[in-house]
C-alpha positions as CSV (number, residue, x, y, z in Angstrom):
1,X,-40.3,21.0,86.2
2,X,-39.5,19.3,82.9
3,X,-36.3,17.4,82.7
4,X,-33.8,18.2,80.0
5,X,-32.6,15.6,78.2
6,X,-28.5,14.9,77.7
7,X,-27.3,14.2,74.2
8,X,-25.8,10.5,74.3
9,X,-24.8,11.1,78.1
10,X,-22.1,7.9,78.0
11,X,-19.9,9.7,75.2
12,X,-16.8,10.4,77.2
13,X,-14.3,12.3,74.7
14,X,-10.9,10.4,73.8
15,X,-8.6,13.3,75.2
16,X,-6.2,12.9,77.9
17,X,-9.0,14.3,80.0
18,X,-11.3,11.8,79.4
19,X,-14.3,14.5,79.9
20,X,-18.1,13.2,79.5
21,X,-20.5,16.2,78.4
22,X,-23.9,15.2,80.9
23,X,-25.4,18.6,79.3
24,X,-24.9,19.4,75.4
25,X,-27.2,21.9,73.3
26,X,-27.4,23.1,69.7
27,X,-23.9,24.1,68.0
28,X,-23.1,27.6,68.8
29,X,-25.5,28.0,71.2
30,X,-25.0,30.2,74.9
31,X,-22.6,29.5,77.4
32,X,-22.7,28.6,81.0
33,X,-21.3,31.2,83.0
34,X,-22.1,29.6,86.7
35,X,-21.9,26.4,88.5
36,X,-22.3,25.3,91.9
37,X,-22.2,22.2,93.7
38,X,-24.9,22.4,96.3
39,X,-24.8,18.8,98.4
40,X,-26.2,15.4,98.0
41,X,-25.7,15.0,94.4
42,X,-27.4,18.6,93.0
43,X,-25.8,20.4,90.9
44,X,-26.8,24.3,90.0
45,X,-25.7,26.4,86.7
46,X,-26.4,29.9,85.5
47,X,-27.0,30.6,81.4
48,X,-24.4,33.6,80.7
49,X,-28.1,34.5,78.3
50,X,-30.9,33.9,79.7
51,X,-34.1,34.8,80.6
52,X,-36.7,35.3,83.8
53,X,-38.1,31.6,82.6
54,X,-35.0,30.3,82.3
55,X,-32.2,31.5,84.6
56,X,-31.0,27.8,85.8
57,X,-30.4,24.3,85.3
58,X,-30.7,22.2,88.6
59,X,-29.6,18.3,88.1
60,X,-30.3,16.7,91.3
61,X,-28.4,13.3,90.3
62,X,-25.0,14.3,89.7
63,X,-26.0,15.9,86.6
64,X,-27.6,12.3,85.1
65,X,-30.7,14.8,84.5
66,X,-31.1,18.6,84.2
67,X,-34.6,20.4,85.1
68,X,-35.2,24.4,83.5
69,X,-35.7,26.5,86.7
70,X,-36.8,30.6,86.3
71,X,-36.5,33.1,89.0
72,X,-40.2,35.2,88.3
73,X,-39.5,39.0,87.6
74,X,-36.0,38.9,87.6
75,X,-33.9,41.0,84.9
76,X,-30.5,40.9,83.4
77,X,-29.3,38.9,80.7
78,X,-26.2,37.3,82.7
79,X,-26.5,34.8,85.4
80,X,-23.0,34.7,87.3
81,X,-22.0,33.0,90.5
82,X,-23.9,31.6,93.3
83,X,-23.1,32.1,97.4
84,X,-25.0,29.1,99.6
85,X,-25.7,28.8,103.1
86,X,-27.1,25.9,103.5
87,X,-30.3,25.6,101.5
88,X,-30.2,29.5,100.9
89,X,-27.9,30.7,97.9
90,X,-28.2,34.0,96.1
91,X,-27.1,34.6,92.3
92,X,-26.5,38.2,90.5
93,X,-27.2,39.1,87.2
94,X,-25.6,41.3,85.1
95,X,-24.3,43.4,81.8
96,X,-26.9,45.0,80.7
97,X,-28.2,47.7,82.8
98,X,-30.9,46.3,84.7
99,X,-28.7,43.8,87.4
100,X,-30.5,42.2,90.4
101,X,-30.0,39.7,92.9
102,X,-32.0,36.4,93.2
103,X,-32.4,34.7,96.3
104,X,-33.2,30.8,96.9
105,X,-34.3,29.6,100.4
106,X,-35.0,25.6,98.9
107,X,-31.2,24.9,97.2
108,X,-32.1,26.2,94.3
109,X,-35.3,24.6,93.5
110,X,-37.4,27.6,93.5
111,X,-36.3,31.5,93.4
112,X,-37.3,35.2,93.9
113,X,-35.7,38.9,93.7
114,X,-34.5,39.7,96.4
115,X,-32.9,43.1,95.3
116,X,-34.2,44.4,91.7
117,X,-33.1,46.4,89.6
118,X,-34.1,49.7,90.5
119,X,-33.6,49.0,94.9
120,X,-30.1,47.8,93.3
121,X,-29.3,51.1,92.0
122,X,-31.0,53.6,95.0
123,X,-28.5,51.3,97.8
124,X,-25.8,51.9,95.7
125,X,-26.3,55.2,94.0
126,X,-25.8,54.2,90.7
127,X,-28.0,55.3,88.1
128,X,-26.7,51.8,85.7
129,X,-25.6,49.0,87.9
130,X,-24.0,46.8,85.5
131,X,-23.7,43.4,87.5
132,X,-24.0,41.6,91.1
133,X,-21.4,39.5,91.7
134,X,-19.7,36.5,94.2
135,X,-22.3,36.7,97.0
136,X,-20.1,35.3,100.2
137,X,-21.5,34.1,103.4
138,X,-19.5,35.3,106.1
139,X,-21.5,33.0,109.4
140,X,-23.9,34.7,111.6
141,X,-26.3,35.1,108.9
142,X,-24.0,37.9,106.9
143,X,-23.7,38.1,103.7
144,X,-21.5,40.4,101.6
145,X,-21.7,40.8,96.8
146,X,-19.8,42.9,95.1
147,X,-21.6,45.4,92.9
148,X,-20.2,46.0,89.0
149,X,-20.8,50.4,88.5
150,X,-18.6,52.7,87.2
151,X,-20.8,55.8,88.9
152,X,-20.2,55.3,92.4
153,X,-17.0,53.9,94.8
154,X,-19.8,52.3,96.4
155,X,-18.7,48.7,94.9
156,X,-19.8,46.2,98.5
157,X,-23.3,45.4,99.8
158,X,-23.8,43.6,103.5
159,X,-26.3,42.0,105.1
160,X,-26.7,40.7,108.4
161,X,-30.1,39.5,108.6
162,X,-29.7,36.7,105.9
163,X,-30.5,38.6,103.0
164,X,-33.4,39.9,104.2
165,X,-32.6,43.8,104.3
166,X,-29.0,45.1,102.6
167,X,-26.9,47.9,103.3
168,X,-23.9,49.9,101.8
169,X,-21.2,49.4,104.5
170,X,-18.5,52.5,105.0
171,X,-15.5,50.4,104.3
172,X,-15.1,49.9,100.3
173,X,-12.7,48.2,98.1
174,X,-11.5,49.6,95.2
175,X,-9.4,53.3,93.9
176,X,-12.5,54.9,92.9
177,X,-15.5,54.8,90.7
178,X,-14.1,53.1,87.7
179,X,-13.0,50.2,90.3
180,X,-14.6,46.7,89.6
181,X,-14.6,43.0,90.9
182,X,-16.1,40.0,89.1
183,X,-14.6,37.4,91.7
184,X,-14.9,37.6,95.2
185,X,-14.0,34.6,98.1
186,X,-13.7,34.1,101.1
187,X,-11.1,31.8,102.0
188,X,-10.5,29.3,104.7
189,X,-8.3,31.4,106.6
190,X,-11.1,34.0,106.7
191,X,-9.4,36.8,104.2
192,X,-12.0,38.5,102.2
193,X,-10.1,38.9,98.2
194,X,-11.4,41.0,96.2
195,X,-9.2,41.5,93.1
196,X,-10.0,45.1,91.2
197,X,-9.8,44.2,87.8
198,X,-7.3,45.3,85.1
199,X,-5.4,46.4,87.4
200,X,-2.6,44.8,89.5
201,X,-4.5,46.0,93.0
202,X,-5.7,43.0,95.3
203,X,-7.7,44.5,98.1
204,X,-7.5,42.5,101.1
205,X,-10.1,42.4,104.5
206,X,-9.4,39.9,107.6
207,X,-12.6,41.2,109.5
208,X,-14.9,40.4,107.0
209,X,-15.1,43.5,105.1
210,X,-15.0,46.2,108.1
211,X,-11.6,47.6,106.4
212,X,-10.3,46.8,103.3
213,X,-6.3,47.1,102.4
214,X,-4.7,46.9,98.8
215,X,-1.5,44.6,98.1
216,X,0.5,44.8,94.6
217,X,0.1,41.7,92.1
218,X,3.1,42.5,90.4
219,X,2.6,42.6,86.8
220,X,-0.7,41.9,87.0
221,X,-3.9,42.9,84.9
222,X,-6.5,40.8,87.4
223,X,-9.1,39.4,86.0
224,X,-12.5,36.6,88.0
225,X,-10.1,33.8,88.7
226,X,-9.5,33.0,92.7
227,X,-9.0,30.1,94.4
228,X,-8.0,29.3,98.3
229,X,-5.6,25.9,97.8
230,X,-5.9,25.5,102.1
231,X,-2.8,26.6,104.5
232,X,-3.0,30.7,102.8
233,X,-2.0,28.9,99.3
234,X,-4.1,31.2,97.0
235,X,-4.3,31.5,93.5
236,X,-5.3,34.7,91.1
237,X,-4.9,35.8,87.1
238,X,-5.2,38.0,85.1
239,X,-6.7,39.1,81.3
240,X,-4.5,40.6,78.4
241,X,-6.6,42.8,75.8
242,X,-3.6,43.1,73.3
243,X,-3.4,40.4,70.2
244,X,-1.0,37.1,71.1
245,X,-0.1,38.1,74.9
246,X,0.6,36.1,77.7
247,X,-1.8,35.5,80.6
248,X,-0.5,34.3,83.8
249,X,-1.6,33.1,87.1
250,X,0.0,34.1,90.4
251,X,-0.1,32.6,93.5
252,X,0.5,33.7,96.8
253,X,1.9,31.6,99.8
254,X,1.4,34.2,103.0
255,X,-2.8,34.6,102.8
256,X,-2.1,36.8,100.1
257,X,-0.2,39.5,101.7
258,X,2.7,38.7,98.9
259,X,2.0,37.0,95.2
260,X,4.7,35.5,92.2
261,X,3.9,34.5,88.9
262,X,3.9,30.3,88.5
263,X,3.0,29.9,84.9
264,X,2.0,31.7,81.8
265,X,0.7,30.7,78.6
266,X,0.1,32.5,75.3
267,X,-3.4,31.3,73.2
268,X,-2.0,33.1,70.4
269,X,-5.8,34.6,69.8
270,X,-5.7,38.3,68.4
271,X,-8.9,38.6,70.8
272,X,-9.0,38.7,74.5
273,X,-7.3,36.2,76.8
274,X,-7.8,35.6,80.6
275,X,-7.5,32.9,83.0
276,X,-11.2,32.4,84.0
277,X,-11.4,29.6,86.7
278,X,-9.0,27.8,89.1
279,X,-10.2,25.0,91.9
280,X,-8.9,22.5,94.1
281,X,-9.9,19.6,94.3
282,X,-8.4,17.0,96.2
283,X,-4.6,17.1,95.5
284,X,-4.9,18.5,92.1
285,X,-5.4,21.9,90.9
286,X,-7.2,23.0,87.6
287,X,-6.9,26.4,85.6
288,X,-8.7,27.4,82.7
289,X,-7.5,30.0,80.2
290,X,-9.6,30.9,77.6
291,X,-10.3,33.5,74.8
292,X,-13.1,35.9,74.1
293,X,-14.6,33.9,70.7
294,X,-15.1,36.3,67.7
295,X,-16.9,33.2,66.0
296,X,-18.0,30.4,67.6
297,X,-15.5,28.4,65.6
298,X,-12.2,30.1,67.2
299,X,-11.6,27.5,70.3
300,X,-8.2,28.1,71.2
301,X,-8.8,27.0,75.6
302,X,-6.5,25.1,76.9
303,X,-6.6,23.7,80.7
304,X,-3.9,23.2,83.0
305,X,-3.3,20.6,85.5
306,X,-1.0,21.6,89.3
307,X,-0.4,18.3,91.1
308,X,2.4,20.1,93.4
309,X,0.5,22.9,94.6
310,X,0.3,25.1,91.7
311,X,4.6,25.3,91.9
312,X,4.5,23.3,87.8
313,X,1.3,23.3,85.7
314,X,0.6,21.2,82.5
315,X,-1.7,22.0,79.5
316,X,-4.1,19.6,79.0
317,X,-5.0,20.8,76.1
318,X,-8.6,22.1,75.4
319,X,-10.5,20.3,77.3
320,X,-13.2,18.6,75.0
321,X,-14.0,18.1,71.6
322,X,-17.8,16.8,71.6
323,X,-19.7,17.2,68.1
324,X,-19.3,20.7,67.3
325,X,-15.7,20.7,68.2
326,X,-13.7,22.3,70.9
327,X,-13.9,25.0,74.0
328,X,-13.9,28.4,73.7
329,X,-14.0,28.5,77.3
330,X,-14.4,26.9,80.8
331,X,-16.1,30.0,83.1
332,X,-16.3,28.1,86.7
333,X,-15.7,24.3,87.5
334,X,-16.8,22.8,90.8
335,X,-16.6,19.3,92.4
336,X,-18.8,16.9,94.6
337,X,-17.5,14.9,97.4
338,X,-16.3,12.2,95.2
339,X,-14.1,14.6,93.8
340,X,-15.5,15.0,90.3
341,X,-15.4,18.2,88.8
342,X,-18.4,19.7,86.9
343,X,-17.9,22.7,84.2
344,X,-19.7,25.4,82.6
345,X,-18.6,25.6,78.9
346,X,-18.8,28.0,76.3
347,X,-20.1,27.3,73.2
348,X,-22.7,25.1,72.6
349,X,-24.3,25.3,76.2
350,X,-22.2,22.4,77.5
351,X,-21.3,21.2,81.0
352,X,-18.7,18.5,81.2
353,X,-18.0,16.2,84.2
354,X,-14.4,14.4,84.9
355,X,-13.3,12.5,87.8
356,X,-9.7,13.8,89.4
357,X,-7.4,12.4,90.1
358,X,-7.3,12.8,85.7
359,X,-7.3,9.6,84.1
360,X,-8.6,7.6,86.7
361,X,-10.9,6.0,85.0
362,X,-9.2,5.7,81.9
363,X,-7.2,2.8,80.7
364,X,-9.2,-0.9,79.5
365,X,-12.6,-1.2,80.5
366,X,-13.1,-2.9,83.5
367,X,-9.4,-3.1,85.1
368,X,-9.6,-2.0,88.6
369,X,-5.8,-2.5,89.5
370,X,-4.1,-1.1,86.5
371,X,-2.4,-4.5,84.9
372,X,-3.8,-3.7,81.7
373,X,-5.7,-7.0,81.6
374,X,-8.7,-8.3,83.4
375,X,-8.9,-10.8,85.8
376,X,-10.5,-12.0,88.8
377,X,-8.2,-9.5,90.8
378,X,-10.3,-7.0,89.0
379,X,-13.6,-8.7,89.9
380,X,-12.6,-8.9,93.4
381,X,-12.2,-5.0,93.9
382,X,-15.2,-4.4,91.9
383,X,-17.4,-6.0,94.4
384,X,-15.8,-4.3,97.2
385,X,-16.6,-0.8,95.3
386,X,-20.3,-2.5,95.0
387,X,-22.9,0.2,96.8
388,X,-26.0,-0.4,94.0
389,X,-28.3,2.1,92.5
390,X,-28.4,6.0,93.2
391,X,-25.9,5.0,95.9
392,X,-23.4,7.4,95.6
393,X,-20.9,7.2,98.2
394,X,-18.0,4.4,98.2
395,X,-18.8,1.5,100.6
396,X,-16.4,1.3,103.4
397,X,-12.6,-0.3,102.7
398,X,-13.4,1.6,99.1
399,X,-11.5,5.1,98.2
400,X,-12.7,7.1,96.2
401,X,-10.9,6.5,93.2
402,X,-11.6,3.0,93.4
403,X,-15.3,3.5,92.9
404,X,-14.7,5.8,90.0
405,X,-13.0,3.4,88.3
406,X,-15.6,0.9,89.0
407,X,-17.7,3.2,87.7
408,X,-17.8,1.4,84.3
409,X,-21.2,3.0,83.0
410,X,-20.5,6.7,83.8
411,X,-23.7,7.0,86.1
412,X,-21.5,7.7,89.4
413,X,-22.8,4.5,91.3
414,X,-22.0,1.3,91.2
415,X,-24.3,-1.6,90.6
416,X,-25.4,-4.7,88.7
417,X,-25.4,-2.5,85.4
418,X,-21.3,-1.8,85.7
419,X,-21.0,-5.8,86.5
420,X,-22.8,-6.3,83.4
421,X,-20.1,-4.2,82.0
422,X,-17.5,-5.9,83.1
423,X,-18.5,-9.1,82.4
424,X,-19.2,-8.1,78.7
425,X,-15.5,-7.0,78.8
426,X,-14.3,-10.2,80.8
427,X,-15.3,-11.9,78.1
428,X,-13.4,-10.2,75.9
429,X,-15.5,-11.9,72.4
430,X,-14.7,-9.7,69.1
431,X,-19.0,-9.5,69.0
432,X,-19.5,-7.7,72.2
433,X,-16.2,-5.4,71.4
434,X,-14.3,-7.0,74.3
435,X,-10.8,-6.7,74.5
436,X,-9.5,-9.9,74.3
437,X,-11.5,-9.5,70.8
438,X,-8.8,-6.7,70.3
439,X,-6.0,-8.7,71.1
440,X,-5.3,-7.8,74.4
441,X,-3.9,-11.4,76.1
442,X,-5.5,-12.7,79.9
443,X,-2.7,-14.0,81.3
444,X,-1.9,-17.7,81.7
């Protein structure tokens, strides 16, 4: 597979963000409408265009590299969402007609069709199903996607032989044909969500899809954002189609039997607005809202930042001005076990990476207690945060934001190159751009 080369891949933007774009291509270009963490530093992500040649990107290095991966005979323009079970995932395509699922059985190294175009339609009875969405492993080798059709109430598939064979179960979200889902999880509590969109109708299943029962989002015109924050904390939101309207996000505090608005925010875009994604990841939570783009120049995004459970939320701002300028939109965000967050970004077929907690790495160059100066403290906690190359898990005594920040080259491990870092800014001379050079004082 040839690997993909990033554009200047130690550019971190200067907003409060502090986001690094590890994939970047040509101004105005596609958008990247998937992204999955898989394990053990690989990364997946689905082209919202693409092609049978060129459905994915797989980056197994924490996204340092990127490798082109097709899925042979597939068809659809739209790659959205991936389900994993270990080293299996599927993916759907979508919105144009001719939807199928893709199935993986080596993390995403290699894929097939599992369900084209045509079986898609003759399971469901649809004569044009528009999209495969969310595939969910439910355990026990059963999976469940959500099928986008407006000719048939038929909206769920199951398996139960690990994709293998699929099957319309009797039980079916949804109020009827024109019924649709782009988003659907299953949370920790094991509640099946499954939000029928543009309308304020969230259907509900606690034995994994064998009955399905509708709650009330008041207000609500639901949209692909859900997230499960842990202890029945859920999150959704919805999409306005009127010009300079208010999106909001709801969240639900009793497994989603009950929901309440906690923020909204107006783009002020005479196009379509929605909240696209929301994750956890460790104690923060992030929300994008975005706007449909009637030129690629119209990026109006912002992101919001939750560090109390998703009671008070904080713009960001939009999340990343790179060469061509800003977002239009974030469509999914995942993180690794170091808690940094990877992005799919529309326009210029970007995916950004940022550590959380936000800003930990920010700040001088180099100080690892947060003084503001550098000084042997600061050396004494980078060596404890020392784990060397394409080791990418903190040494023992060392937390996780601590090996961020020692981080000082942006490669996500720390070695001899980030102490050649910090010396350069230890000793601070105005030739090697040190600080001191900038007249930041060591102390006495």
């Amino acid at each position: 597979m040839a690997q993909v080369a990033t554009d200047d891949p130690l550019q971190r933007d200067d907003a409060a963000l502090g986001a690094l774009a590890v994939y970047q291509g040509a101004p105005g270009s596609d958008a990247f409408s998937a992204i999955h963490y898989l394990g053990a530093g690989r990364i997946i992500a689905g082209k919202r265009s693409s092609q049978a040649a060129s459905r994915f990107l797989l980056s197994e290095d924490y996204g340092a590299t990127w490798a082109v991966v097709g899925c042979p005979g597939s068809t659809g323009a739209h790659t959205y969402f991936f389900g994993q079970n270990g080293a299996l995932l599927f993916s759907g395509t979508g919105d144009t007609g001719s939807a199928c699922l893709m199935k993986s059985m080596d993390a995403g190294c290699t894929w097939t069709v599992a369900l084209t175009a045509l079986q898609l339609r003759t399971l469901v009875g649809s004569a044009d199903a528009k999209a495969v969405f969310s595939p969910v492993y439910l355990g026990a080798n059963c999976w469940i996607a959500n099928v986008k059709s407006f000719d048939t109430t038929k909206k769920v598939i199951l398996s139960a032989d690990n994709g293998a064979t699929w099957f319309v179960p009797s039980a079916q979200p949804g109020q009827g044909a024109s019924a649709w889902a782009r988003r659907m999880i299953l949370t920790s509590d094991n509640v099946l969500l499954w939000p029928s969109c543009l309308t304020d109708k969230m259907y509900r299943s606690t034995d994994q899809g064998a009955s399905w029962s509708p709650v009330t989002v008041p207000g609500a015109s639901l949209f692909q954002p859900l997230c499960d924050a842990g202890n029945g904390v859920y999150f959704c939101g919805d999409v306005r189609t009127a010009p300079n309207t208010p999106i909001k996000l709801y969240r639900s505090l009793d497994q989603g039997l009950t929901w309440a608005e906690v923020v909204a925010v107006n783009l002020q875009r005479p196009t379509v607005t929605y909240w696209r994604d929301v994750l956890k990841v460790g104690d923060s939570l992030l929300a994008s809202a975005c706007c449909m783009e009637g030129t690629s120049n119209e990026r109006y995004m912002q992101l919001f930042l939750s560090v109390d459970d998703g009671t008070t939320w904080v713009s960001l701002g939009n999340p990343y001005y790179g060469p061509y300028g800003g977002m239009q939109a974030i469509y999914q965000m995942c993180a690794t076990e170091l808690d940094v967050v990877f992005a799919g970004c529309q326009p210029d077929s970007t995916i950004l990476r940022w550590p959380i907690p936000v800003g930990v790495d920010g700040g001088v160059p180099g100080d690892q207690d947060g003084d503001d100066y550098l000084d042997f403290a600061d050396f004494a906690v980078l060596v404890g945060a020392w784990a060397g190359p394409l080791v990418w898990d903190p040494p023992p005594g060392c937390t996780t934001a601590q090996f961020i920040r020692a981080d000082l080259d942006d490669d996500l491990d720390v070695d001899l190159a980030d102490f050649a870092v910090f010396q350069r800014e230890f000793t601070g001379s105005p030739a090697s751009g040190g600080w001191a050079g900038r007249g930041l004082r060591f102390p006495p």
